[in-house]
N, C-alpha and C positions, 0 to 999 in steps of 0.2 A: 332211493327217494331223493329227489334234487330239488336243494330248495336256495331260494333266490336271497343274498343279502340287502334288506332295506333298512339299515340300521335307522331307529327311534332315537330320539335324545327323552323323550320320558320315561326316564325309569328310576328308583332308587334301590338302596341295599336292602335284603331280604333277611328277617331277625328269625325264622325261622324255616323248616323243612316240608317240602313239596309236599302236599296228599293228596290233590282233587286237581281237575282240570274241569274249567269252565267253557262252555262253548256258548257263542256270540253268535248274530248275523248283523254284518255290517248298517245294515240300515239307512243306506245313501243309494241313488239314484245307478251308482256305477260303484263299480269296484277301484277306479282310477283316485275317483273323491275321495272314499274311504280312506285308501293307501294314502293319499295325498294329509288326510288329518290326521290320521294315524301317526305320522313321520312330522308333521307340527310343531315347532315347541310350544306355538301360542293355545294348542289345543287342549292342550294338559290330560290327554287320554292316548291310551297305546294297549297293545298288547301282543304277546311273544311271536305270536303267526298268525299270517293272515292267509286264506284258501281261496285260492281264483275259481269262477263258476268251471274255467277250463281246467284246473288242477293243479293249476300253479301253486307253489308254499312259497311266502317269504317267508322270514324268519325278521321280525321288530326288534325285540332285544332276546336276549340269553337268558334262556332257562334259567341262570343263577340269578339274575337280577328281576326286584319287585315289580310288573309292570300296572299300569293303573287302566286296568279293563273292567273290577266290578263293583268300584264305586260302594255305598253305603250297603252289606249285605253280609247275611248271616246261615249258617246252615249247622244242623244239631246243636244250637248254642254257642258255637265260634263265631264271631268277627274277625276280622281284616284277612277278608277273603284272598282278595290280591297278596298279602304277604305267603300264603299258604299254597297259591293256588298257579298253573300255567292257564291262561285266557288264549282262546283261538278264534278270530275274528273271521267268519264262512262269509262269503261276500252273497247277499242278499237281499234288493230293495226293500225287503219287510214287509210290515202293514201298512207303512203310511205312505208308500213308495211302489206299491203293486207286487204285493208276496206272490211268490209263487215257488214250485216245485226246484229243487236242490237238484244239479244234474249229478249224472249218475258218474263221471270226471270226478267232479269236486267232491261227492262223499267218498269215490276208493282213496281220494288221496287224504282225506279226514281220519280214512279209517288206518290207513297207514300213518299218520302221523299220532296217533291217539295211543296206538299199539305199540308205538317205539319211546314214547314219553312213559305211559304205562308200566314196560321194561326197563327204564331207566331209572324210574324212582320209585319202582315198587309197590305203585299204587294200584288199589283195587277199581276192578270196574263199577263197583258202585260209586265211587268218587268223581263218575263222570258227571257233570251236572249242566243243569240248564242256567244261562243268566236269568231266567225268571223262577228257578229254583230257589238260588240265595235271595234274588231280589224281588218277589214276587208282587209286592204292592205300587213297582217303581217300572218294570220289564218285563214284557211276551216273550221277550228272543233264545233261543230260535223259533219258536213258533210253533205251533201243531200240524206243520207242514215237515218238519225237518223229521227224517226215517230213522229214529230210534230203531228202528225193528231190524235194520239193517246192523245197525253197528252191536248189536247184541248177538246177530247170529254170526259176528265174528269175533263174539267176548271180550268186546271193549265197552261195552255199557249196559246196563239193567232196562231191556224195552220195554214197549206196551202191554196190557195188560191184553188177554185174545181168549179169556174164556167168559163164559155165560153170566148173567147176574144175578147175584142171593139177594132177594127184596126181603129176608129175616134178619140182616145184618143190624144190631141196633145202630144210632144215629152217635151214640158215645162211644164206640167202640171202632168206628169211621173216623172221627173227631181224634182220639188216643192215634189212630193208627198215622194222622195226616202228621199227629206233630211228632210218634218215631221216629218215621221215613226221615226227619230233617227240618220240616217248615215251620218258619219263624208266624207261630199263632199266640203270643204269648198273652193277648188284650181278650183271650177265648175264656168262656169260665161256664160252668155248669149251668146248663140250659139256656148260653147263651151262643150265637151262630158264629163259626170261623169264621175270620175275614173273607171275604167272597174271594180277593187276590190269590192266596193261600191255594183256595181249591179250584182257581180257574188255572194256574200257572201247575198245578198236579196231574189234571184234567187233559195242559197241552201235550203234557210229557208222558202221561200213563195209560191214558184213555181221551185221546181225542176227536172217539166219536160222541163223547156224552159231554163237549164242553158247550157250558154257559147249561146246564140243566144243576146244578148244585147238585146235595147229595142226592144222584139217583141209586137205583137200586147197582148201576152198572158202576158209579162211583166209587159207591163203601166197599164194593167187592172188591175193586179191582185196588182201592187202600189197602185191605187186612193183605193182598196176596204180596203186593208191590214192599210192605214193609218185612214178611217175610224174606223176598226174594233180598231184598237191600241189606238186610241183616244177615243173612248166610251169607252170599257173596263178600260184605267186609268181614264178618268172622266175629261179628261182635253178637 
C-alpha cells in the first residue's frame, strides 16, 4: 500500500489511545480543493488520510498525533472523538456538491487502509464509524451512498442490515437499541421521539433503503440486530 506524504500543520498531541476510526467524505467540488484545505493552516481542519476517487492515500498527519477531523461529537458517551479516534477524508462532492457512487479504486484502497490501521492499534471493526455516527445532528458523511456492505465482507466494519422486517418490534425497545449501538439521544425520554438526526444518520449507515421513513418496521429491526452485531463484534 503506497501512500503519498502531504504533511498537515494542524494537528496537536493526543492525551489518550486509538479505538475507533472515523470516515469522512471530503465534501468539496474536487479532491485537489479538499487536499488543498486540508494542508491549510488557515483552515483549522485536517485529518490522518485522505483517499483519492483513483486510490491514491495521502497520509496528513501521523497516526500519533491528534488530528481535527470531528469536530463537536460523541459516541457511547465519550467525547473528544479526534483525541481517540484516526479520521479518513474519501474524496467525495457529497450532497451539496453532486454525491455519487464511491469507485470501486478508492474503496479497495479504504479498505486496505482500514485493515492495517485496525491491525495496528487493535481496534475492533465495530469502531469503524460514520462522521454522522458521532455527529449526527451536525453531518450525513459519508452518506447512504458509501458501501458499508463491502467493507464488512472484508471484516473491517459492522454493514447494512439485509434481512426482512418485524413490524412487532416495540417503538422503546428501537429507541434502547438506537442509543446501545452509540448515539448521542440524550434530550429522548419516555414517550418522547429521538432526534430525527439520530435515526436518519442510523438509517444512512444500517439501512439505507428505509431513510427519511422514521421508525419503520424495517428500522427497529434492523436496530435490535445492528446493536447485537455491534456488541459481539466489540466483545462488550
Amino acid at each position: 500500500m503506497k501512500i503519498i506524504r502531504s504533511p498537515s500543520p494542524n494537528f496537536d498531541a493526543r492525551d489518550r489511545k486509538v479505538d475507533m476510526v472515523v470516515l469522512h467524505y471530503t465534501g468539496m467540488p474536487t479532491g485537489a480543493e479538499a487536499l488543498a484545505r486540508l494542508v491549510d493552516p488557515a483552515s483549522r481542519v485536517s485529518a490522518h488520510y485522505l483517499v483519492e476517487e483513483d486510490g491514491r492515500i495521502h497520509r496528513l498527519v501521523e497516526d500519533e498525533q491528534r488530528a481535527w477531523h470531528a469536530g463537536v461529537s460523541s459516541w457511547k458517551g465519550e467525547s473528544s472523538i479526534n483525541a481517540r479516534s484516526i479520521g479518513i477524508e474519501i474524496v467525495n462532492p457529497g450532497h451539496e456538491w453532486g454525491y455519487r457512487k464511491f469507485p470501486d479504486a478508492q474503496i479497495d484502497s479504504v479498505i486496505a487502509l482500514v485493515r492495517d490501521i485496525l491491525k495496528r492499534n487493535g481496534i475492533s471493526p465495530a469502531r469503524v464509524l460514520a462522521h454522522s455516527d458521532v455527529a449526527p445532528a451536525r453531518k450525513e458523511d459519508p452518506g447512504e451512498r458509501f458501501p458499508w456492505a463491502r467493507l464488512a465482507q472484508e471484516s473491517v466494519a459492522i454493514g447494512p442490515y439485509e434481512g426482512a422486517p418485524d413490524a412487532s418490534i416495540p417503538y422503546t425497545d428501537a429507541l434502547a437499541a438506537l442509543r446501545e449501538i452509540g448515539y448521542e439521544i440524550a434530550d429522548a425520554a419516555p414517550g418522547v421521539p429521538a432526534p430525527a438526526a439520530a435515526v436518519l444518520a442510523f438509517q444512512r449507515r444500517f439501512c439505507p433503503t428505509a431513510l427519511g421513513q422514521g421508525f419503520s418496521p424495517l428500522t427497529k429491526t434492523a436496530l435490535l440486530w445492528a446493536a447485537r452485531a455491534m456488541s459481539v463484534e466489540s466483545g462488550s
